[in-house]
C-alpha positions in Angstrom: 3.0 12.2 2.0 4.9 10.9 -1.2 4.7 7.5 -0.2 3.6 5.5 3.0 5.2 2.0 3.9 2.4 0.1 6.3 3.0 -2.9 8.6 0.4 -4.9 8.4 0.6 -5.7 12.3 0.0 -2.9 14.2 -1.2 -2.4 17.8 -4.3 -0.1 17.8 -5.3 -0.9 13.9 -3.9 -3.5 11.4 -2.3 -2.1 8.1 -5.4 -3.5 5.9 -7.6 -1.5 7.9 -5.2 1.8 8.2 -4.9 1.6 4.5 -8.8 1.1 3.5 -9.1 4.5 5.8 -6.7 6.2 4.1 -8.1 5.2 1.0 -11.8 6.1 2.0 -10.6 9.3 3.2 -8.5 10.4 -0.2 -11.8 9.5 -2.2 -14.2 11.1 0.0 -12.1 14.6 -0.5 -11.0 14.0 -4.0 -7.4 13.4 -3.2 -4.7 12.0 -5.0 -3.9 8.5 -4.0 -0.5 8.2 -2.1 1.4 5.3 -3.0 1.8 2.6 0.2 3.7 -0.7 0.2 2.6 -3.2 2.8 5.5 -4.8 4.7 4.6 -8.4 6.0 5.4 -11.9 6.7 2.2 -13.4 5.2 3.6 -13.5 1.5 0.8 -16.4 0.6 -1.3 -14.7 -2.7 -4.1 -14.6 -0.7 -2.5 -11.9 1.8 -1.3 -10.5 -1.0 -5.1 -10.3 -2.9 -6.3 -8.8 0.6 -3.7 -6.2 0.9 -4.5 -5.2 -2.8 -8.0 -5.4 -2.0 -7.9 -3.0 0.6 -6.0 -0.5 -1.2 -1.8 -1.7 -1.2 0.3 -0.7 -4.2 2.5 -2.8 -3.8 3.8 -6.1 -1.0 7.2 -6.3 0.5 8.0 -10.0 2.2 9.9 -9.5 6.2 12.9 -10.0 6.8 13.6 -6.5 5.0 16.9 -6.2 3.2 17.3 -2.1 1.6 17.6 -4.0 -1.8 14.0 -5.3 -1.2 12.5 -2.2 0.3 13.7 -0.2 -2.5 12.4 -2.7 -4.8 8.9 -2.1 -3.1 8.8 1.6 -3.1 9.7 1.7 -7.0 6.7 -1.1 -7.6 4.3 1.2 -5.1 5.4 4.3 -7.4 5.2 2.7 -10.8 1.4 1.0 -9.9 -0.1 4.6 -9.2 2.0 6.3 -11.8 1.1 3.9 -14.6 -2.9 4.1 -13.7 -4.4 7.3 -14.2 -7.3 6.5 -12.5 -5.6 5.7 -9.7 -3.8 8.6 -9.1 -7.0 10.5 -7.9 -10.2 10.0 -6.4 -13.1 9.3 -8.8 
């Protein structure tokens, strides 16, 4: 995938658990890391540290205008593009 937007609330597995999987899973087999913005409510910097934490590029606050999304996607691009060692596994 280019790019993966994640909802943090999810039925069967929040987003900060999806995403720590995903990340586990592109460092166990040395792949690149795939960008993915985190939609949510919870814009308090303390969601935002945990969504970080567990692997988020970037935060997009709900209600979702295009304007905003986009704005998100572009931030989610820029933070792997501009760290190299993010872009693939160690």
């Amino acid at each position: 995938f280019d790019l993966i937007i994640m909802d943090v609330n999810m039925p069967v597995m929040d987003g900060l658990t999806a995403i720590s999987r995903i990340r586990t899973r592109e460092a166990e087999r040395g792949l690149a890391r795939t960008p993915i913005v985190m939609l949510t409510a919870n814009t308090t910097s303390a969601h935002q540290e945990r969504a970080m934490l567990a692997g988020a590029d970037a935060l997009v606050a709900k209600p979702v205008t295009l304007e905003i999304l986009l704005d998100g996607v572009r931030q989610g691009l820029a933070a792997v593009e501009s760290c190299p060692q993010r872009t693939a596994a160690a």
